[in-house]
C-alpha positions as CSV (number, residue, x, y, z in Angstrom):
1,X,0.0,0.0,0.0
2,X,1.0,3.2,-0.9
3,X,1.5,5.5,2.1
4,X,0.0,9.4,1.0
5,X,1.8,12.2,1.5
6,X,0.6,15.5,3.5
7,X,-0.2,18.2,1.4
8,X,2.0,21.3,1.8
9,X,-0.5,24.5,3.3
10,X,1.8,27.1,1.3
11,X,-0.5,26.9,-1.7
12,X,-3.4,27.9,0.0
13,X,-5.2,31.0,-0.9
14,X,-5.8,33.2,2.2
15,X,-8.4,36.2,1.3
16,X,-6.6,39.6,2.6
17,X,-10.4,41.4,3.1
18,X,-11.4,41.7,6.8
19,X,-14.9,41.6,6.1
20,X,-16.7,38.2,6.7
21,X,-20.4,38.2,6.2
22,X,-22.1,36.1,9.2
23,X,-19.2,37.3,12.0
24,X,-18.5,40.2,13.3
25,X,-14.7,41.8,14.4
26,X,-13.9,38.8,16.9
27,X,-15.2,35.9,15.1
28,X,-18.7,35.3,16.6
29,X,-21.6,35.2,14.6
30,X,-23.3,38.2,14.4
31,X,-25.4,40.3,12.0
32,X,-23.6,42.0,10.1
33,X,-24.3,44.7,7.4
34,X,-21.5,46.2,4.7
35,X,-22.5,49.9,4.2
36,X,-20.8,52.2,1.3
37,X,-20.6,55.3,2.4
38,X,-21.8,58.2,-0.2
39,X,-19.5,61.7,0.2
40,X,-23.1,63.8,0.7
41,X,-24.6,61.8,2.8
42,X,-22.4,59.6,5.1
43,X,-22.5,61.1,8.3
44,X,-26.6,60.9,8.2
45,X,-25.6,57.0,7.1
46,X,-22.9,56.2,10.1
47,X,-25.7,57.8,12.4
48,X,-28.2,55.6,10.8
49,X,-26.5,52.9,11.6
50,X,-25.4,53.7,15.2
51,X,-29.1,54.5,16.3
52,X,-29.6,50.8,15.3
53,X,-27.6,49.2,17.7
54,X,-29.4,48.1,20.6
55,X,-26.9,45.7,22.2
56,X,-27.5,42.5,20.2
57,X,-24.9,41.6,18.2
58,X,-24.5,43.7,15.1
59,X,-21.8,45.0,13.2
60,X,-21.7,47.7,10.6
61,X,-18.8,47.6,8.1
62,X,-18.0,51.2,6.6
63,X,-16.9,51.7,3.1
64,X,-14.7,54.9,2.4
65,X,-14.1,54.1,-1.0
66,X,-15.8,57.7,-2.0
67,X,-13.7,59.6,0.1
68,X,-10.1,58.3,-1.7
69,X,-9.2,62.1,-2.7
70,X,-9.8,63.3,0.9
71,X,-9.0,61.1,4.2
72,X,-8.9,63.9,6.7
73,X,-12.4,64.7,6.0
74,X,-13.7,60.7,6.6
75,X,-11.1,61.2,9.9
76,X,-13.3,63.8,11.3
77,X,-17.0,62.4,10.4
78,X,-15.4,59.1,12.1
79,X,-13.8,61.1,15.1
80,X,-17.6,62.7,15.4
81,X,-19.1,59.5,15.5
82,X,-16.1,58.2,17.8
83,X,-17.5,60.5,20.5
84,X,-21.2,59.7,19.8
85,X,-20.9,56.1,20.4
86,X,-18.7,56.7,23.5
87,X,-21.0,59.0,24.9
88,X,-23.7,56.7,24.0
89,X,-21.9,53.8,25.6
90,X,-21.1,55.7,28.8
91,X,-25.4,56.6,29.2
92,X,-25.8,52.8,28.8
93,X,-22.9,51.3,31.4
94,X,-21.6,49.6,28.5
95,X,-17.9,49.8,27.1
96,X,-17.8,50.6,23.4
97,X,-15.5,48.7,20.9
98,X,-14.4,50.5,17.2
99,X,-11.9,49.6,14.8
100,X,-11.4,52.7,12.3
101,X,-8.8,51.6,9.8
């Protein structure tokens, strides 16, 4: 009998995008919704999105892709919203978790 060889794992395709649908930023499942973000209109979207969280497990994924030419003005929407949620978090007792790329 021929004895089979173990497969080397360097081949394997690994896909670079931190966004998987079904789990949210730690791996749990979790609702989770992919948003792109239009110029006009984004802070209204972001707020949209953070009146919808109501401490079940929900993540919203932001996509910039609209504000390429100009980072420093999705840096201060996000630093707005950044003080929003905390200030939201702190009415609740609740500890608020971000990750702004």
């Amino acid at each position: 009998m021929k004895r089979l060889k173990k497969k080397s794992k360097k081949n394997t395709t690994r896909n670079s995008i931190p966004y998987t649908p079904g789990r949210n930023m730690f791996g749990e499942k979790a609702e989770t919704h992919l948003i792109i973000l239009e110029k006009e209109t984004a802070f209204q979207q972001i707020m949209d999105c953070v009146c919808q969280l109501d401490g079940s497990k929900k993540e919203f994924t932001f996509d910039p892709s609209c504000f390429a030419d100009c980072m420093d003005e999705y840096r201060e929407i996000m630093a707005k919203v950044q003080i929003i949620m905390g200030l939201k978090a702190r009415t609740a007792h609740r500890t608020s978790f971000d990750y702004i790329a």
